[in-house]
C-alpha positions as CSV (number, residue, x, y, z in Angstrom):
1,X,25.7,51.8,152.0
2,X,27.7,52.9,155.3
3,X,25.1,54.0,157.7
4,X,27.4,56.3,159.0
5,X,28.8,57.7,156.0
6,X,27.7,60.8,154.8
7,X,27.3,62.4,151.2
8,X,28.0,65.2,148.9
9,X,30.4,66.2,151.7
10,X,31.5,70.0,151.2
11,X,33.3,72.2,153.3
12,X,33.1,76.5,152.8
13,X,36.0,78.1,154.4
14,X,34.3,81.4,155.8
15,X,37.0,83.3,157.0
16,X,37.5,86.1,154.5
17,X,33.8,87.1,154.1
18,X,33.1,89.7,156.6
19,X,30.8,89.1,159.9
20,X,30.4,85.7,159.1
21,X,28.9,83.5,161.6
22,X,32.3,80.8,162.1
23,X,35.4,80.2,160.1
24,X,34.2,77.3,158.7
25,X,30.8,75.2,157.5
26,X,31.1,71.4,156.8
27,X,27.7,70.7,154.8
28,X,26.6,66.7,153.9
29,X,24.0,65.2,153.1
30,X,22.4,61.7,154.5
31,X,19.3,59.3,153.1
32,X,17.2,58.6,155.9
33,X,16.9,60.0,159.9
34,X,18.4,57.1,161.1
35,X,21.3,57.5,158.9
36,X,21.4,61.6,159.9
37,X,21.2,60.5,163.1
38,X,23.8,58.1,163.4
39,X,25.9,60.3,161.4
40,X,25.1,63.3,164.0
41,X,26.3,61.0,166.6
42,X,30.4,59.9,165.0
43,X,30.9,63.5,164.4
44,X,30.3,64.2,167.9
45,X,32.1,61.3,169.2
46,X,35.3,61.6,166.9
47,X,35.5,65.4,167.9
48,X,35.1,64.4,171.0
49,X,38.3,62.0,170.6
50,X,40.1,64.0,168.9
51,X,40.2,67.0,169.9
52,X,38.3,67.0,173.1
53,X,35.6,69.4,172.0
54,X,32.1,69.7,173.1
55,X,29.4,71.5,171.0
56,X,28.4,74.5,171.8
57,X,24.9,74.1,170.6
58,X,23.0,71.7,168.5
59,X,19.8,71.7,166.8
60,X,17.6,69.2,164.7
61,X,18.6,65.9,166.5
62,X,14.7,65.7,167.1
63,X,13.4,65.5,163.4
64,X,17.0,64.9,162.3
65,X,15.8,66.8,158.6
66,X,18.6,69.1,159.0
67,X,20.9,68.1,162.3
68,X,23.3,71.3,163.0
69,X,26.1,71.0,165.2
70,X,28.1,74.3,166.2
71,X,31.7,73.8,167.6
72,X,32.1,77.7,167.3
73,X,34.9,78.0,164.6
74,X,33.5,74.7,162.6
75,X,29.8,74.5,162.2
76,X,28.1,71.0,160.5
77,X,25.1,70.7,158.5
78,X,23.6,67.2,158.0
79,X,20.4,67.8,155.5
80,X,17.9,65.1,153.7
81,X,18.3,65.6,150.0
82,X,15.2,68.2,150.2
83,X,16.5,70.6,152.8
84,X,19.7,71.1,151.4
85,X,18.9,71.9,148.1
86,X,15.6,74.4,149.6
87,X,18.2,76.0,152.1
88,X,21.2,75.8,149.5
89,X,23.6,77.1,151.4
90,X,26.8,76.7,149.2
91,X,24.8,79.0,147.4
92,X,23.8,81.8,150.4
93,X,27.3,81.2,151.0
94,X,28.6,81.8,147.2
95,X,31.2,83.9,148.5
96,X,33.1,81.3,150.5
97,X,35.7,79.3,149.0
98,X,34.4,75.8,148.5
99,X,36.5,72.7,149.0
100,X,34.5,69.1,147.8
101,X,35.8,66.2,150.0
102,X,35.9,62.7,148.1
């Protein structure tokens, strides 16, 4: 296993539902802190690279059970197993149109 590779990636385009919170959530799911950290960590990086983008805000990096990082239009959700399927958000969100990234 990738330490840095994340799982069960899915994206939920946002853009159509009304008052929603960003145009897009990226959800995915890692095995262990370390690996949620270290997963935290490349997304901000290859942003970073990329696009030159800072996050606005982020949250979790301290118990890294669900690390949330907000770049405004794109928000990312890195859950344990547990938390995402207790928060479920694809489901919260079963409204948005749901693209699964292999």
């Amino acid at each position: 296993m990738n330490k840095n590779k994340a799982e069960d990636i899915k994206i939920l385009n946002l853009k159509k539902i009304n008052n929603s919170v960003t145009d897009y959530f990226v959800l995915c799911t890692g095995k262990s802190t370390t690996q949620i950290g270290a997963i935290a960590d490349i997304i901000e990086k290859k942003v970073s690279k990329k696009f030159n983008e800072k996050p606005w805000k982020k949250e979790g990096k301290i118990n890294k059970e669900w690390i949330l990082i907000d770049f405004v239009n794109v928000v990312v959700h890195i859950f344990q197993e547990n938390k995402r399927s207790l928060y479920n958000l694809e489901k919260l969100w079963g409204d948005a149109k749901l693209e699964v990234v292999k």
